[in-house]
SEROSE-13339 format. One record per residue (C-alpha): x, y, z. Coordinates in steps of 0.25 Angstrom, whole numbers, plus 2048, in hexadecimal, padded with zeros to 3 digits. Example, Ala and Ser with C-alpha at 12.3 -4.5 7.8 and 13.67 -1.06 7.14 Angstrom:
2
8317EE81F/8377FC81D/
//
This chain:
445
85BB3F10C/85FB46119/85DB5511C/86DB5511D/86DB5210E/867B58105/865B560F5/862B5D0EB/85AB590E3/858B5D0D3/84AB610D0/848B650C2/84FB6E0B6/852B7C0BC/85BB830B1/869B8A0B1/86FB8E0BD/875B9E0BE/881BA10C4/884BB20C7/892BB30C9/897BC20C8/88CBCE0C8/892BDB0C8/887BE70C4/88BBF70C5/887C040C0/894C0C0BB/88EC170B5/88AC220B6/890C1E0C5/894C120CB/88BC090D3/88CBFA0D6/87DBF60D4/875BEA0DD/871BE00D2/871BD20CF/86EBCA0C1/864BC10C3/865BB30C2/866BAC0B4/86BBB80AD/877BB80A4/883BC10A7/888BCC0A2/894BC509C/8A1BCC0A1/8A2BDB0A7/899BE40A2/898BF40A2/889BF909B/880C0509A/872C0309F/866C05097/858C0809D/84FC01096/840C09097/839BFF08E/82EBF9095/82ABEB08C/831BE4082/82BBEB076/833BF807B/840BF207A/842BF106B/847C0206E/853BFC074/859BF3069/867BF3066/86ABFC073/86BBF3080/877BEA07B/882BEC086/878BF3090/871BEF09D/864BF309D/859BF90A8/84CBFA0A4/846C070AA/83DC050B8/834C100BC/836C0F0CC/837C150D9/83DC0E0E4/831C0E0F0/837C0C0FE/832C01107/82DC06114/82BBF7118/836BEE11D/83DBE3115/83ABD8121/82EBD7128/828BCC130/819BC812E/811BCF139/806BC8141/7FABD113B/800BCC12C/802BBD130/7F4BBD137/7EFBC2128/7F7BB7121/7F0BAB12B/7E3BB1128/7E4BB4118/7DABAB110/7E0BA0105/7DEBA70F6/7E1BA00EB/7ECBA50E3/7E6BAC0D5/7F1BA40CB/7EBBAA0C0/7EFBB80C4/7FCBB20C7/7FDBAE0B9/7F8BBB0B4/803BC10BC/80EBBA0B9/80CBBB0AA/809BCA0AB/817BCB0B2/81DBC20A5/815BCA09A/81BBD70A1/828BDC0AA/82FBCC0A8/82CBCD097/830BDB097/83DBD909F/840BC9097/83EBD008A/849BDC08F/852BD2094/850BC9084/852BD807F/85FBDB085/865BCE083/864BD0075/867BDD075/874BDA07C/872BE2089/87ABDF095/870BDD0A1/861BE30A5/860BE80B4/855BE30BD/84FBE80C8/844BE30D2/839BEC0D8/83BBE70E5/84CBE80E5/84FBF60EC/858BF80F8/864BF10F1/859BE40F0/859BDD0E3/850BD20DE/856BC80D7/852BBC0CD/853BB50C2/856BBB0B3/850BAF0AA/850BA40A6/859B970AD/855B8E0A4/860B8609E/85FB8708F/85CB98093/865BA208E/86DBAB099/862BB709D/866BC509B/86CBCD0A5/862BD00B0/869BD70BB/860BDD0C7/864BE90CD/85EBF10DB/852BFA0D9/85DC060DD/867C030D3/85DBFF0C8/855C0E0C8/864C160CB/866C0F0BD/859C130B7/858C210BB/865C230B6/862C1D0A8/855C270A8/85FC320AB/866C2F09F/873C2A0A8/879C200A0/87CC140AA/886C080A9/887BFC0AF/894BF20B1/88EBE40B4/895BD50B4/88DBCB0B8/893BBB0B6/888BB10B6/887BA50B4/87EB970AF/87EB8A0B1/876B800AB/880B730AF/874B6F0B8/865B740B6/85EB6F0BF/858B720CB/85AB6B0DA/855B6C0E5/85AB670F4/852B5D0FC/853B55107/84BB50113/848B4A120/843B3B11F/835B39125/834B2F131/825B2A130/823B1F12A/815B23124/81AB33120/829B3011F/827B3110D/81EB3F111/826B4C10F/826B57116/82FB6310D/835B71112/83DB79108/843B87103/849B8B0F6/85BB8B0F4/859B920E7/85CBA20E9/85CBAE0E1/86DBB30DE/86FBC20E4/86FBBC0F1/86FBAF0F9/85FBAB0F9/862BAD108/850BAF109/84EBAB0FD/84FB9F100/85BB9A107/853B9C114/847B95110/854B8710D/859B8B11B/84DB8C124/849B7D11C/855B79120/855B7C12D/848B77130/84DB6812C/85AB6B136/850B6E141/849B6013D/855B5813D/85BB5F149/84EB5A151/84FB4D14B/842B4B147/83DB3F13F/831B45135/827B3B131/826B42126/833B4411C/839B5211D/83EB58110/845B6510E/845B69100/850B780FA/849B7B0EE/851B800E1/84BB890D6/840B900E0/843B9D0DA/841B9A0CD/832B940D0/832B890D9/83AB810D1/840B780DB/834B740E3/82CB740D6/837B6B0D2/835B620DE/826B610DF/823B5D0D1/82EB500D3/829B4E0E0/81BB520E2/814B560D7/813B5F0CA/809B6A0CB/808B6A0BC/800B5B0BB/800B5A0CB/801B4A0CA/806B470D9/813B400DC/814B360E7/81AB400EF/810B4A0EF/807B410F9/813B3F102/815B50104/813B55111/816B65110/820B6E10C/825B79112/82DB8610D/835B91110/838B9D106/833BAB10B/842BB1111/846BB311E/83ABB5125/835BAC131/829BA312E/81BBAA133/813B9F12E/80FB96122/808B97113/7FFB8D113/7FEB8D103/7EEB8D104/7EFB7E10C/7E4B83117/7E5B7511D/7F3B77120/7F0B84129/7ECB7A139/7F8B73134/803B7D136/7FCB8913B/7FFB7D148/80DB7C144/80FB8C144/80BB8B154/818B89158/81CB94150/814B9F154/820BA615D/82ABA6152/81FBAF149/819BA2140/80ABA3141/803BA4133/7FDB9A12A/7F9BA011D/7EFB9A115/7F6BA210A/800B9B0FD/80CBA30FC/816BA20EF/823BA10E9/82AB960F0/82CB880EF/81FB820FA/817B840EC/81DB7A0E5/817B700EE/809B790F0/809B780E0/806B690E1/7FDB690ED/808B650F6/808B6D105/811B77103/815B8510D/81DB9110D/81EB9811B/81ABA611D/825BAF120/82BBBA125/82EBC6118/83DBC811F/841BD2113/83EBC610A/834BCD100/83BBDA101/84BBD6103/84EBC90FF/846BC00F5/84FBBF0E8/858BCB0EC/868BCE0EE/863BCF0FF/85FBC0100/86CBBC108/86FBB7117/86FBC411C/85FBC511A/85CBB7122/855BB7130/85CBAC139/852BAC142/844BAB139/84DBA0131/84CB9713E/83DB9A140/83BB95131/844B87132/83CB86140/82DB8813A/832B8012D/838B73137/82AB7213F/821B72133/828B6912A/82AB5E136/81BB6213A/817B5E12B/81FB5312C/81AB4C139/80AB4F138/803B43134/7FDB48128/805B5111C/800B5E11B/7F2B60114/7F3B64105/7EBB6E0FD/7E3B680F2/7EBB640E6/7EDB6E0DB/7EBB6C0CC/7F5B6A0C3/7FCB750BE/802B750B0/80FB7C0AC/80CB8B0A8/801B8B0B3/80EB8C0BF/80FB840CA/808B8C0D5/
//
């Protein structure tokens, strides 16, 4: 398979697919405003045009909600949020200075404390997520029209949009879940303390399919030349899937270019890799890795029983993009210490485009885990916070306009030396010890 054709490649069950077709939201009384928001994905619409009163809902836990049978039919509800808006006094973009880098290359391994990551996450299910599930299960019922979201971090006309529930194929439609700005959410809410009755017009048109449910994602690679490593892989990759109020242009449309680009840069040099290269755009990222999951337990291994796969002895390294915009400063080493001689060497030649840090660090939430999940070498690069955290992960701003031409070419760049550099060595990339098995309920990482 040639890196001018790529195949996509199905890698497991996934679930319905959502479509939003029409999203019209706007407060007509007791003035006119057109309101930022966007339904988030997998939620039902609102079945036609429809014009509702709004309801603030001050009840804090599902016990409280019983005050409000028989009164939410034909309504959209707010629940209450005791909030100022705090000005930030930083900038949205910044660039890693040297002080801060120089920290990062120095800071020690620590283990990560899964147990309080557990405890965590099931404080975060017992409390806000129940309280909001078992409003959303009130007001289907009850007959409401929609509940308004908001997200703590969605001022300045930002919002933060994800999924509403459930995209399992056999799942009823979710409730109405639109997500509104932190401005437009509290005019609302002051107003309904005043005792100002507000109403709402809203039509949104979605969509579900469920004609193919699974999950693909797209492959293809650059045939290794040794005749010792030529069945040894080498893997770069970024994530297609995005969230809807935008284009996923950071999130991770750049990470699918930059890898891109890097295989042009190779194929315009005309190398011939000992190694084979493969570039892999993963699918279902945002919903939990679920495309490189996807591809590792066929390919590799399953962390649940971890019983090795041919190929897992064959795996060179994988490398990933999926932190924005931002040039690359460096590289995680996801606790692989022995990995540090290897490319702080590679960074040399790097240094005058600001890539200089090795961090001994593992950092989350992107697809190099999957592999790291099953003792496989796998890396995420450090890289500039270009507005990323602040701007344009999951929001209505991730669109071309926020890309960085520029730090986009020092990315593909870094990306093409390291992949051909892990595909020529003579020896693959060392390995961390081999995890234990990780039984479903226990999570991957």
């Amino acid at each position: 398979m040639g890196p001018d054709r790529f195949h996509a490649r199905p890698r497991g069950e996934f679930g319905k697919s959502w479509d939003l077709q029409k999203s019209y939201v706007a407060m007509t009384a007791p003035y006119y405003k057109p309101l930022i928001a966007c339904p988030k994905a997998w939620c039902a619409g609102t079945s036609g045009p429809k014009s509702a009163s709004v309801m603030l809902i001050t009840a804090k836990d599902s016990a409280a909600l019983d005050q409000y049978k028989g009164k939410l039919a034909g309504k959209i509800l707010i629940p209450d949020l005791d909030a100022v808006y705090q000005q930030s006094f930083t900038p949205d973009a910044y660039r890693w200075t040297d002080q801060q880098l120089d920290s990062m290359a120095k800071l020690p391994m620590r283990p990560v404390d899964t147990a309080e990551m557990r405890r965590r996450r099931a404080q975060f299910n017992r409390g806000a997520l129940a309280f909001q599930n078992a409003l959303k299960s009130f007001a289907q019922q009850e007959g409401a029209v929609a509940i308004l979201s908001e997200s703590p971090r969605g001022h300045d006309g930002t919002i933060f949009v994800q999924g509403g529930g459930s995209y399992q194929p056999s799942a009823p439609e979710n409730f109405l879940d639109i997500v509104t700005s932190f401005e437009d959410y509290m005019t609302i809410v002051r107003l309904l303390r005043a005792g100002i009755p507000v109403s709402i017009d809203a039509d949104v048109k979605t969509k579900f399919l469920t004609d193919d449910t699974k999950g693909y994602n797209v492959i293809a690679e650059i045939k290794g030349a040794d005749k010792k490593l030529k069945d040894e892989i080498v893997m770069l990759g970024g994530h297609l899937d995005s969230w809807h109020s935008a284009t996923g242009a950071t999130d991770n449309a750049a990470g699918c270019a930059v890898m891109m680009e890097a295989i042009r840069i190779l194929k315009t040099l005309g190398i011939q890799p000992r190694r084979t290269i493969r570039i892999a755009l993963w699918s279902g990222e945002e919903e939990g890795l679920l495309g490189s999951r996807g591809y590792v337990k066929k390919t590799f291994a399953d962390p649940a029983n971890m019983q090795l796969l041919p190929e897992h002895g064959k795996f060179a390294g994988y490398f990933n993009i999926d932190n924005g915009t931002g040039k690359v400063r460096g590289i995680y080493l996801q606790g692989n210490e022995a990995c540090r001689p290897i490319f702080t060497k590679w960074l040399e030649p790097f240094h005058d485009l600001g890539a200089t840090t090795v961090n001994v660090s593992n950092t989350g939430g992107t697809d190099h885990q999957s592999f790291d999940a099953v003792g496989l070498p796998g890396f995420q690069f450090i890289q500039d916070e270009i507005e990323y955290s602040t701007r344009t992960h999951h929001t209505n701003m991730d669109s071309y306009n926020h890309l960085r031409e520029d730090d986009l070419k020092q990315i593909a760049t870094i990306v093409a030396a390291f992949v051909y550099n892990t595909a020529q060595r003579d020896e693959k990339l060392p390995r961390k010890p081999l995890p234990e098995p990780r039984p479903a309920g226990r999570g991957a990482f």
